[in-house]
Backbone as a ProteinNet text record, in pm:
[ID]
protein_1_A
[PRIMARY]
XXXXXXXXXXXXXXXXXXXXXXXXXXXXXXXXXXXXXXXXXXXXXXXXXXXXXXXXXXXXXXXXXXXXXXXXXXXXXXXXXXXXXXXXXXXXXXXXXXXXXXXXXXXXXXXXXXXXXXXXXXXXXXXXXXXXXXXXXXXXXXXXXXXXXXXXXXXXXXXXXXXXXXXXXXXXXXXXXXXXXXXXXXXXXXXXXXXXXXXXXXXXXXXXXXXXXXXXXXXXXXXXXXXXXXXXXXXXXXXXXXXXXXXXXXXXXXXXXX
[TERTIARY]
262.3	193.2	72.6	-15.1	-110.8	-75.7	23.2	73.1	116.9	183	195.3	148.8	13.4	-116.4	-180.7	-179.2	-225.6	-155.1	-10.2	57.3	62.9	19.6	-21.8	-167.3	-233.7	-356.2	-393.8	-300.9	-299.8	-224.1	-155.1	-68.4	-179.4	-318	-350.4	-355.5	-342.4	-375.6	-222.5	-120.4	-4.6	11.8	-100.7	-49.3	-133.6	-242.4	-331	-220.7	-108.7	-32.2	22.6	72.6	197.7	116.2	2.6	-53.6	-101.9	-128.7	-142.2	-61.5	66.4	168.8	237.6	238.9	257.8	219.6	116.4	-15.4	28.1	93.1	121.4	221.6	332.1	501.4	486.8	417.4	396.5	409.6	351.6	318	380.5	437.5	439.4	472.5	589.6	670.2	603.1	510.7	463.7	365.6	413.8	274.6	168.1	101.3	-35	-98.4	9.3	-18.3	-105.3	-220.4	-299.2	-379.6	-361.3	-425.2	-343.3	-221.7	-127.7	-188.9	-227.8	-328.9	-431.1	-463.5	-563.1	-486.8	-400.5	-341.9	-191.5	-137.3	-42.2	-96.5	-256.2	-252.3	-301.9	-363.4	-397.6	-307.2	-176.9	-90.1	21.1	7.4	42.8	-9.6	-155.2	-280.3	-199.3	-215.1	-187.3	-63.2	47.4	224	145.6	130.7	121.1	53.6	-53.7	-159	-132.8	-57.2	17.4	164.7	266.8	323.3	283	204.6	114.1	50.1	-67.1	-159.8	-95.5	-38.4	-58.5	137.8	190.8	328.1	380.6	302.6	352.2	174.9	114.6	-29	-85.4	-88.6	-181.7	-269.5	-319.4	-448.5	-600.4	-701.6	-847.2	-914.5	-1056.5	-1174.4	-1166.8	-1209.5	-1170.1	-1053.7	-944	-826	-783.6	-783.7	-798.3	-842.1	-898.1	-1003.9	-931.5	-908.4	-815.5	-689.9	-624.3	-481.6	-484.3	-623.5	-610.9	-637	-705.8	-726.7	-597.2	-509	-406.8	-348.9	-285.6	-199.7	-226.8	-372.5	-375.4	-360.4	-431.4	-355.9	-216.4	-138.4	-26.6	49.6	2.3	60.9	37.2	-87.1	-11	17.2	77.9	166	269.1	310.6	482.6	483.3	425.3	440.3	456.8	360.7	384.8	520.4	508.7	683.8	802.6	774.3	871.7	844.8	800.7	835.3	802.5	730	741.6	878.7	929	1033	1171.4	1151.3	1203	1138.4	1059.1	956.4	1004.6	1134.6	1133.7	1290	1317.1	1477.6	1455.1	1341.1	1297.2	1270.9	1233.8	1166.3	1272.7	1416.2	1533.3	1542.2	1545	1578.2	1494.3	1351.8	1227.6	1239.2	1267.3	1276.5	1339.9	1492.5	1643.8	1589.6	1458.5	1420.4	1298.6	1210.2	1068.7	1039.5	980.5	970	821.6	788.5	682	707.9	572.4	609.2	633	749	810.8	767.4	622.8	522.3	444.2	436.3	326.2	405.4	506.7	564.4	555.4	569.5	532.4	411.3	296.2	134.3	51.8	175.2	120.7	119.3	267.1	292.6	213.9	182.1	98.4	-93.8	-91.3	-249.4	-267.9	-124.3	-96.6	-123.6	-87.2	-107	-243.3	-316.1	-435.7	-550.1	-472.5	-556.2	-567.4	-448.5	-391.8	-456.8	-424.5	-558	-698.1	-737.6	-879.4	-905.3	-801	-805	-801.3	-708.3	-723.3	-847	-917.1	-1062.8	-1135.1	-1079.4	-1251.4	-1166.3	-1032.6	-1003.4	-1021.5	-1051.6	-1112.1	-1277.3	-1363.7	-1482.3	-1503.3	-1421.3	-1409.1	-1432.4	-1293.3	-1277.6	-1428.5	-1453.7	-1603.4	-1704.1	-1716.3	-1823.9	-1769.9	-1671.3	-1622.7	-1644.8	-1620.6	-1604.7	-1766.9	-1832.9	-2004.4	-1972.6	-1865.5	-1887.6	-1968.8	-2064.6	-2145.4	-2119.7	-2037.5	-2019.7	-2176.4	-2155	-2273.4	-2265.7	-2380.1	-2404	-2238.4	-2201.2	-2025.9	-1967.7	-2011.1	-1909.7	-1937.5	-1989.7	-2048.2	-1913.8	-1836.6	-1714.8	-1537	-1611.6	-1468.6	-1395.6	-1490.8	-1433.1	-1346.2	-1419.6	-1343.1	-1206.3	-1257.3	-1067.4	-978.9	-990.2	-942	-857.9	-961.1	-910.5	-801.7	-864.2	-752	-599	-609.7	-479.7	-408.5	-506.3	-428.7	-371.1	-458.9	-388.6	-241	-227	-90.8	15.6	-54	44.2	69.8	-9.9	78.4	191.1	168.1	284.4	344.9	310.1	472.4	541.3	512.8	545.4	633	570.4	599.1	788.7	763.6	898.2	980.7	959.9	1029.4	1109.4	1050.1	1084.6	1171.1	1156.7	1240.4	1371.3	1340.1	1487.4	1553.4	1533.4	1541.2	1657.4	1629.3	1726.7	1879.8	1836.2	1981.3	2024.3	2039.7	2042.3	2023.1	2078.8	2029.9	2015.4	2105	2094.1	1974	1846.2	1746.5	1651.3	1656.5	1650.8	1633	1756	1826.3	1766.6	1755.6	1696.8	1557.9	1516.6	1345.8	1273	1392.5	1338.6	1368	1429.5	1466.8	1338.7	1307	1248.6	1076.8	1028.3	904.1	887.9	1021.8	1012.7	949.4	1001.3	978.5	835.2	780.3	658	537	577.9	551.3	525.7	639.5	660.6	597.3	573.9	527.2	346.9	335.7	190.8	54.2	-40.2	-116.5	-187.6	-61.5	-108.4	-154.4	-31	-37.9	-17.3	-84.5	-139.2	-149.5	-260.6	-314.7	-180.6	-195	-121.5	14.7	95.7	204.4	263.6	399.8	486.7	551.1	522.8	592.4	541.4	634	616.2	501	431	343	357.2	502.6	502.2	509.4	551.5	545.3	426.3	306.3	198.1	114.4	146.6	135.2	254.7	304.5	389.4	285.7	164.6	73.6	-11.3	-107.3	-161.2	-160.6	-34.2	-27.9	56.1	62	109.1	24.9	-7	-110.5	-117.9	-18.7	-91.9	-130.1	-111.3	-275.6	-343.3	-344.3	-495.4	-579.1	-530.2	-575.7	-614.2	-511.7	-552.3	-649.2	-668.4	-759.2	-885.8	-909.8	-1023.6	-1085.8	-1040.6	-1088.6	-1135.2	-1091.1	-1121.6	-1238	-1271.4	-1372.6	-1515.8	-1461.9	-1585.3	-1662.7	-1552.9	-1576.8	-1578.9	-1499.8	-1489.8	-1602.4	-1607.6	-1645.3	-1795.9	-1858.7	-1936.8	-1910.3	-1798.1	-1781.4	-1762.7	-1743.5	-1728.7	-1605	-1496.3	-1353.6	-1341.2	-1152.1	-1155.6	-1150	-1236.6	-1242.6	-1138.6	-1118.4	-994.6	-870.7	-851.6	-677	-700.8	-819.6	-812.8	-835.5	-873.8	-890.4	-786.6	-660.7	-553.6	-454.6	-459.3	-405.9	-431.7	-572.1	-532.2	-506.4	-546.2	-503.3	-345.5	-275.9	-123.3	-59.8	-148	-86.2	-109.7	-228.6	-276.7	-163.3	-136.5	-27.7	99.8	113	267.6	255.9	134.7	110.5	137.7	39.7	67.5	211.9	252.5	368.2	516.3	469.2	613.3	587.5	446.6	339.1	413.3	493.2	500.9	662.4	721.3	879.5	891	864.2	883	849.8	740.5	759.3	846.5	939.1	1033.8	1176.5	1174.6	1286.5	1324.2	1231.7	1263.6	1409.5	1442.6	1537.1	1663.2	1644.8	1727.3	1764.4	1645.2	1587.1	1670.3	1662.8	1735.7	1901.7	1925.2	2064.9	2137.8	2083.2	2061.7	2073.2	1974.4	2014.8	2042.3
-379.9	-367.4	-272.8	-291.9	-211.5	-50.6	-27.7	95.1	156.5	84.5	161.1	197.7	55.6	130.5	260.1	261.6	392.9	516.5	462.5	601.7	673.6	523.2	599.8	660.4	641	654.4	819.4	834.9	998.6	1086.4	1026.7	1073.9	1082.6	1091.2	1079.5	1218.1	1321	1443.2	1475.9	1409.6	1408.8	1329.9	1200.3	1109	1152	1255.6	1322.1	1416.2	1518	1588.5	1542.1	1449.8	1371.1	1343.8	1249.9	1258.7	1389.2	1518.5	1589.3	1682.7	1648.6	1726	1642.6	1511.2	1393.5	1515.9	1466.8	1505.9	1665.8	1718.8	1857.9	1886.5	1786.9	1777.6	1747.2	1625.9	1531.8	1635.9	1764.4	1844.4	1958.1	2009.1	2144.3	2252.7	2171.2	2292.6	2202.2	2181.7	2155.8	2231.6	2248.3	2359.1	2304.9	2199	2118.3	2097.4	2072.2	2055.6	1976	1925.2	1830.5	1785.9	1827	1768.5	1648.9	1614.7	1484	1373.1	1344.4	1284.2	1198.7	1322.4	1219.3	1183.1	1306.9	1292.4	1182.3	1163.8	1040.7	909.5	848	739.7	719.4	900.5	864.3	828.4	920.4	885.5	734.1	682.9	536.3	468.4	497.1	390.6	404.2	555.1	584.7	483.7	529.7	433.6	310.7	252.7	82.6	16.9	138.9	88.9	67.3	163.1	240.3	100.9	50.3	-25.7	-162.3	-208.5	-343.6	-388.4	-266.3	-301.7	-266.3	-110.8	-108.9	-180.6	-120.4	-242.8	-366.3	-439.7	-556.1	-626.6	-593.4	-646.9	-752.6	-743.1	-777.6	-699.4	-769.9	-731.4	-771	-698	-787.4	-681.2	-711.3	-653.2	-560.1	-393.6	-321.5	-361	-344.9	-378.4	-287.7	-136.8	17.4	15.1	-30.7	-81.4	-172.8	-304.4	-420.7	-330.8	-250.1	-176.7	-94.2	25.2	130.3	53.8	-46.9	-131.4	-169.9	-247.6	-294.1	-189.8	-115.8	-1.6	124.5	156.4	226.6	126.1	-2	-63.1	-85.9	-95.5	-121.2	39.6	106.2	220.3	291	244.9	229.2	141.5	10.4	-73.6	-22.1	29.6	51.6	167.5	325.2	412.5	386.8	356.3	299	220.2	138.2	68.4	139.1	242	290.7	421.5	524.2	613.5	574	444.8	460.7	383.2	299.5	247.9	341.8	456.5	543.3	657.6	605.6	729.5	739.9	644.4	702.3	774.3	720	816.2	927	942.9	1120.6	1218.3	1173.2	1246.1	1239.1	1142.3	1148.9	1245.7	1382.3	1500.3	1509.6	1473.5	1473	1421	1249.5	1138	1186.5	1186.5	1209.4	1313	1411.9	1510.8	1466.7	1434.4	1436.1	1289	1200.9	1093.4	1057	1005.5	896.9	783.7	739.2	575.5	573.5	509.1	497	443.7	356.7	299.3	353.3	467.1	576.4	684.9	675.3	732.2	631.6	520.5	414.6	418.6	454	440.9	543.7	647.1	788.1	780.5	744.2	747.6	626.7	490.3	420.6	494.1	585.3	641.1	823.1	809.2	896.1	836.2	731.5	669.4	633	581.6	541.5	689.9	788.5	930.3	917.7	906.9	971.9	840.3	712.8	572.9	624.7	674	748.6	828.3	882.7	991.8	860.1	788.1	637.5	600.1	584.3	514.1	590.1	734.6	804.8	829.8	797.3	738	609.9	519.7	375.2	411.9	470.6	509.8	530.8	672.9	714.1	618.5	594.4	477	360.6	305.2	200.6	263.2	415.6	480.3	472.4	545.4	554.6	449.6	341.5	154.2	126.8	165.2	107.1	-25.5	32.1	-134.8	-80.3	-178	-181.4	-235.6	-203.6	-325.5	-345.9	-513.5	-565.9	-520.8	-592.1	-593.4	-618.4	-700.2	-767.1	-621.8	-535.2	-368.3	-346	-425.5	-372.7	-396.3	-517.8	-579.2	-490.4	-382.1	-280.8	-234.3	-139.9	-154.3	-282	-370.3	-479.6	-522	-516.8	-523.7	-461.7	-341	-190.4	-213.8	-237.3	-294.1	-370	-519.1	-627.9	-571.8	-498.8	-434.2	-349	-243.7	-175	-254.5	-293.5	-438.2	-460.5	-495	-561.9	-476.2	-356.3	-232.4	-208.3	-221.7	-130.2	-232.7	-376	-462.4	-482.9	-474.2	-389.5	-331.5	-215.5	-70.5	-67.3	-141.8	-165	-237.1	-354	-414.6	-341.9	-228.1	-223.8	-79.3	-13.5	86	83.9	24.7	-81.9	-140.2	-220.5	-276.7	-160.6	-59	49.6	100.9	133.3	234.1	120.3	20.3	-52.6	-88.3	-132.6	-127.2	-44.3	82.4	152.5	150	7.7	0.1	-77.8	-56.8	-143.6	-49.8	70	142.7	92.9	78.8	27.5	-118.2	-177.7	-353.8	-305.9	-276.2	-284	-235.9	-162.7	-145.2	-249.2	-346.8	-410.6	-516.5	-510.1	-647.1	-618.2	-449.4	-421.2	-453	-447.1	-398.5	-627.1	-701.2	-813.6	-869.9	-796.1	-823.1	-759.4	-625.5	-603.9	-643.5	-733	-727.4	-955.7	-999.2	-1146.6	-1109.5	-1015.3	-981.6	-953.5	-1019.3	-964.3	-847.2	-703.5	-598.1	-498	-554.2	-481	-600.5	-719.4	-870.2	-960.5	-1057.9	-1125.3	-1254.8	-1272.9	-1393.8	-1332.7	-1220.5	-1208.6	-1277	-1236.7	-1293.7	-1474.4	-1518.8	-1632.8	-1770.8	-1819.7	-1971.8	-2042.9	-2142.4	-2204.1	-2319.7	-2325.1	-2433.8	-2345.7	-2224.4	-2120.9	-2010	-2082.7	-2020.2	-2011.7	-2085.6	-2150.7	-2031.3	-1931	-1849.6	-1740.8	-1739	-1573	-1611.6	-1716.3	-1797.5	-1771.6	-1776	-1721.3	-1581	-1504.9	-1371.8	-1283.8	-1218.5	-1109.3	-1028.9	-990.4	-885.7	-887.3	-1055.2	-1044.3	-1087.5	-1159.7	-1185.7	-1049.7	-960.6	-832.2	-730.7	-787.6	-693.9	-752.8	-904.3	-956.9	-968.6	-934.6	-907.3	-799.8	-695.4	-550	-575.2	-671.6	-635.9	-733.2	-873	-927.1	-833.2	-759.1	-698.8	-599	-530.8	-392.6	-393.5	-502.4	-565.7	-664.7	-765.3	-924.1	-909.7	-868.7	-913.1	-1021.4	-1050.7	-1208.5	-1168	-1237.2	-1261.8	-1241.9	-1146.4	-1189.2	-1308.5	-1329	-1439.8	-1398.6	-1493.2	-1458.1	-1583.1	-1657.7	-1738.5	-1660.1	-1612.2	-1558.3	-1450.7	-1365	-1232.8	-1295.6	-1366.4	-1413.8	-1503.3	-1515.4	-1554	-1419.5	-1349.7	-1227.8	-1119.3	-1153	-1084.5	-1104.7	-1246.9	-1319	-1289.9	-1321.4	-1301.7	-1203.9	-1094.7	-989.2	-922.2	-925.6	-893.4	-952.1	-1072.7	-1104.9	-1084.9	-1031.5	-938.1	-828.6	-738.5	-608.8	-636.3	-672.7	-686.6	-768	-860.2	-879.8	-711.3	-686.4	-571.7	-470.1	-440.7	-328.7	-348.8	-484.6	-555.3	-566.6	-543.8	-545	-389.3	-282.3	-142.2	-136.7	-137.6	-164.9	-168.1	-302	-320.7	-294.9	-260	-241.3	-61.4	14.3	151.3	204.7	191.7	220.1	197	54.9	43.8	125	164.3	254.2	380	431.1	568.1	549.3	473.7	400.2	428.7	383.4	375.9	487.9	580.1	687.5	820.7
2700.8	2573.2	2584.8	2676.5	2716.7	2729.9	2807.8	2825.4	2690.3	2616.5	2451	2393.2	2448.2	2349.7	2371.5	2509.5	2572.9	2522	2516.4	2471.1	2364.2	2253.1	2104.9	2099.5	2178.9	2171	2213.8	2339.9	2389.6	2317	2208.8	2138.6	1983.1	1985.4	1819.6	1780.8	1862.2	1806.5	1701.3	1739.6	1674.2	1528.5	1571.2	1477.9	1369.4	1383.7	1268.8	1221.2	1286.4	1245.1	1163.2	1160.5	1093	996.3	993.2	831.9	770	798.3	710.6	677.7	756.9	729.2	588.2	611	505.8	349.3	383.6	242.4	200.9	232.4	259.1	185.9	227.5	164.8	51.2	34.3	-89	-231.3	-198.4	-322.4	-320.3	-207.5	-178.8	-256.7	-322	-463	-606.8	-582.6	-761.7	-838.2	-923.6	-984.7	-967.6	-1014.7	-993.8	-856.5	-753.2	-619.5	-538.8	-576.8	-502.1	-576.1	-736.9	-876.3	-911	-856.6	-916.5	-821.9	-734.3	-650.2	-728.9	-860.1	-928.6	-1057.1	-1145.4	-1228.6	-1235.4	-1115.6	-1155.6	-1174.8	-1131.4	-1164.5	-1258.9	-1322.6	-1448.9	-1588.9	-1537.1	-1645.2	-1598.8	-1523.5	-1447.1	-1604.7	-1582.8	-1676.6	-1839.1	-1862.6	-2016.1	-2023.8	-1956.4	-2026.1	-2043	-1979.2	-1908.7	-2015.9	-2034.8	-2201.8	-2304.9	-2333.6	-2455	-2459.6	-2387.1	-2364	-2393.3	-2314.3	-2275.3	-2438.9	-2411.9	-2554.6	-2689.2	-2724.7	-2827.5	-2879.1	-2784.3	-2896.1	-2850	-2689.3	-2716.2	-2755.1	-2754.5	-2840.8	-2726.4	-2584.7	-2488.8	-2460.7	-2353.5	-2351.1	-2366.6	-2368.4	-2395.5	-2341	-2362.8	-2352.6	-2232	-2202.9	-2093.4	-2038.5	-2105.2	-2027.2	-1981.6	-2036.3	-1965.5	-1826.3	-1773.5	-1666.7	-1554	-1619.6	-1557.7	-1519.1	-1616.3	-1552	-1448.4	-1445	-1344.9	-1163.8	-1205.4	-1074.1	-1009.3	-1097.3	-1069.6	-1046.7	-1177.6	-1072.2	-922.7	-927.4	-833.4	-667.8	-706	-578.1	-542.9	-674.5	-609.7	-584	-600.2	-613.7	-437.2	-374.7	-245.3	-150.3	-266.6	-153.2	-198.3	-312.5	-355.7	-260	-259.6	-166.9	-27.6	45.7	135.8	213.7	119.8	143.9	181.4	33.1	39.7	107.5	143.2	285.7	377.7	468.9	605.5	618.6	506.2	575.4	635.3	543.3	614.9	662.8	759.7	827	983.4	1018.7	1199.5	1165.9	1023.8	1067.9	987.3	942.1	901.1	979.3	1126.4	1190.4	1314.2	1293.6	1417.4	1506.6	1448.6	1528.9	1637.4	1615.3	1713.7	1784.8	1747.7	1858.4	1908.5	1922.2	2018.4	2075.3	2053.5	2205.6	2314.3	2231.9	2268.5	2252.2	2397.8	2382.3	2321.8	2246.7	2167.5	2116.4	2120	2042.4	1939.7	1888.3	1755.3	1620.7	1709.8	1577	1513.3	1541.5	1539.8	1380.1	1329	1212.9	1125.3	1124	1019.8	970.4	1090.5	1129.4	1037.4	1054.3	997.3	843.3	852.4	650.9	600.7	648.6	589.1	583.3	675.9	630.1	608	546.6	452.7	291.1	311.1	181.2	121.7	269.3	231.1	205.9	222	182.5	27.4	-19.1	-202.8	-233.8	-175.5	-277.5	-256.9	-175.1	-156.3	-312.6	-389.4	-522.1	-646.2	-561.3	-701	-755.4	-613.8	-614.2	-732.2	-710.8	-793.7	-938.7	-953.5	-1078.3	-1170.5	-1061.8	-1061.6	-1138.6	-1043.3	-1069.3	-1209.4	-1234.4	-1367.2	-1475.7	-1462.3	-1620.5	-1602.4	-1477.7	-1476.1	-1559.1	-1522.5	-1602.4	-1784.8	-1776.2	-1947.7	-2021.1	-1944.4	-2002	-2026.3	-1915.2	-1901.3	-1814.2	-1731.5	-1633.4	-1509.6	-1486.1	-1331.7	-1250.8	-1130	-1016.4	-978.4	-955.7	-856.6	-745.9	-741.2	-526.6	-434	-506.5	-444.2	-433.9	-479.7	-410.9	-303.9	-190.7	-60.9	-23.6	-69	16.9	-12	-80.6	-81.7	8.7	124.7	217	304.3	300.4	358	310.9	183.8	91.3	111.9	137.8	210.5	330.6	405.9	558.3	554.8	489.6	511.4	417.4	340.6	243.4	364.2	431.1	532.2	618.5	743.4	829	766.7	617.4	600.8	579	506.7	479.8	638.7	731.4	869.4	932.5	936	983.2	875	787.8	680	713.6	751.4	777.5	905.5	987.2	1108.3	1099	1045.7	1011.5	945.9	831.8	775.9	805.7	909.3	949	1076.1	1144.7	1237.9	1201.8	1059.6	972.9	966.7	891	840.7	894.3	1020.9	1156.6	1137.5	1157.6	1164.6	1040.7	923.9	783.4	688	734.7	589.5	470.3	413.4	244.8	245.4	334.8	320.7	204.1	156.3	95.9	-66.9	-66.2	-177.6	-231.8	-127	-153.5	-173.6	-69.3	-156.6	-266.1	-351.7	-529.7	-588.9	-573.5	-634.6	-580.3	-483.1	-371.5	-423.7	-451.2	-514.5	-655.4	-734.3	-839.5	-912.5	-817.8	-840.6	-827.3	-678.6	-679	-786.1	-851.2	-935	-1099.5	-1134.2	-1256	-1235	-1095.3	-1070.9	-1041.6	-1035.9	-948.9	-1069.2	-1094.1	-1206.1	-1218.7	-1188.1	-1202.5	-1354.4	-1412.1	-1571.9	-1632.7	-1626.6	-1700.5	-1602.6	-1702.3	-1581.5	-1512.2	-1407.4	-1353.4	-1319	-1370	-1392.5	-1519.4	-1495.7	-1592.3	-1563.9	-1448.6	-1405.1	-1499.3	-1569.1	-1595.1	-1562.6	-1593.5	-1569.8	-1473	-1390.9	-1335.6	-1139.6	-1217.2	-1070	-1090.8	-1106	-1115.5	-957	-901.8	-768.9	-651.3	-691.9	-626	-614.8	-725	-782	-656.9	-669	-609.3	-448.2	-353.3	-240.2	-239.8	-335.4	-344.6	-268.5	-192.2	-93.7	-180	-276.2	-338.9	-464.5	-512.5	-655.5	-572.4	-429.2	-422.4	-366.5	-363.3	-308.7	-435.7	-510.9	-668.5	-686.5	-698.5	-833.3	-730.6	-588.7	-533.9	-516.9	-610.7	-609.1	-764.4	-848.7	-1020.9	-990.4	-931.1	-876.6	-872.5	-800.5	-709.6	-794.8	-887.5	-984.6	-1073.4	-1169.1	-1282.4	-1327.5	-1276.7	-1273.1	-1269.6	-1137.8	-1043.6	-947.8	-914.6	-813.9	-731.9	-634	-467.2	-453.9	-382.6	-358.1	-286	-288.2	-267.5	-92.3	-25.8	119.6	197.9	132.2	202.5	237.8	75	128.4	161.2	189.6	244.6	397.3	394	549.6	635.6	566.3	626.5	625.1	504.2	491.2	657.5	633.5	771.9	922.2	902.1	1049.8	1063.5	932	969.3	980.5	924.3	914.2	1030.7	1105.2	1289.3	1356.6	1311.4	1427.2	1419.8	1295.6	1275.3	1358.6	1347.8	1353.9	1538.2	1581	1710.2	1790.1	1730.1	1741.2	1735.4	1649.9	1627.1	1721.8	1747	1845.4	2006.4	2064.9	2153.5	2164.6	2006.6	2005.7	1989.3	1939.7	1934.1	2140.6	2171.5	2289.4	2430.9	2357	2432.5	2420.5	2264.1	2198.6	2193.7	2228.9	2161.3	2186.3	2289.3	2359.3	2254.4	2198.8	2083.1	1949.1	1913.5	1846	1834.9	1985.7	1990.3	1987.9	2051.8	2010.3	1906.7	1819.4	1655.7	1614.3	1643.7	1591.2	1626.3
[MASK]
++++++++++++++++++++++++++++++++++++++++++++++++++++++++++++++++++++++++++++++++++++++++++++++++++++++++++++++++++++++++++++++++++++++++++++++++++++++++++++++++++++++++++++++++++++++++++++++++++++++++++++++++++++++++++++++++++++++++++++++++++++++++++++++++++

């Protein structure tokens, strides 16, 4: 385990390659080019509004506000998900020559992601100003929210890029597998959509308690919730290091595969 670590570690001048080569692709043939960064989560906000508020008639006070929160967070757990899970059989041709650690392409595209939420944020900003909302003092704990969201996005990433190589219709399942946590998660309304007797499913969901501790902090003035961010990341460390320990021992499999 030690030795892996070492190997990703002599290996970061690469693993910076890989993210800005990421950030690079993302746009390359678009006319706008590194303006959709700020402009997709702005038009994310417009549908969702326009949908939500004006023809099914939800909604409430700065709810413009409540949406861009929600969607720019989930916007990089859905990304995320979905390219590192296929981030080691993108880069196959490389592996099958040149040996590196295989955790290190999952690693990349998850803080690839956390670059373009970096453009969310100062879309976040925006609308606080337009609205006249003031975060309190409780905005010191953003970063921290940050963290514990990454932590889970990388043993995400980790698993699912791993599944990935041996299952390819894993592809296929996880739109369907996001599209649930999405439409249960209180991103574009509060609580989700679930019944009142599976309200208690939102409740240990990681990712309203990760949404609704960023609208806390920026929205509210409150305290996030530090319980479930604080199991969130105990479990999610011990995924992370757990899979850190099976890539490890497993790579070999890996190439197998592909």
């Amino acid at each position: 385990m030690r030795t892996y670590l070492l190997e990703i570690f002599k290996r970061k001048d690469l693993l910076f390659y890989l993210v800005r080569s990421g950030l690079k692709a993302e746009h390359r043939n678009s006319f706008l080019g590194y303006f959709w960064w700020l402009l997709d989560p702005l038009l994310n906000v417009v549908i969702y509004y326009f949908l939500v508020s004006t023809i099914l008639g939800r909604g409430g006070e700065n709810f413009a506000v409540f949406l861009v929160i929600g969607l720019v967070a989930w916007r990089w757990i859905s990304t995320t998900i979905n390219t590192s899970s296929k981030s080691i059989l993108k880069y196959s041709s490389i592996i099958n020559q040149v040996y590196m650690p295989k955790s290190m392409f999952p690693l990349a595209f998850t803080f690839t992601q956390l670059f373009n939420f970096g453009f969310g944020i100062i879309v976040v900003a925006i609308f606080l100003v337009v609205y006249g909302i003031m975060p309190g003092w409780e905005v010191i704990f953003l970063p921290l929210i940050i963290i514990v969201q990454l932590i889970l996005l990388i043993a995400v990433s980790f698993i699912l890029a791993y599944v990935t190589i041996f299952i390819r219709d894993m592809e296929h399942l996880l739109s369907h597998v996001t599209r649930v946590f999405f439409y249960s998660s209180p991103i574009i309304w509060e609580g989700g959509r679930l019944p009142d007797e599976y309200q208690w499913v939102v409740e240990i969901n990681p990712v309203a308690i990760i949404i609704e501790s960023y609208r806390d902090i920026l929205m509210y003035q409150q305290m996030p919730n530090f319980t479930g961010l604080f199991v969130i990341t105990v479990v999610s460390a011990l995924v992370l290091f757990g899979m850190l320990k099976y890539y490890s021992n497993n790579e070999h499999k890996i190439i197998k595969a592909l």
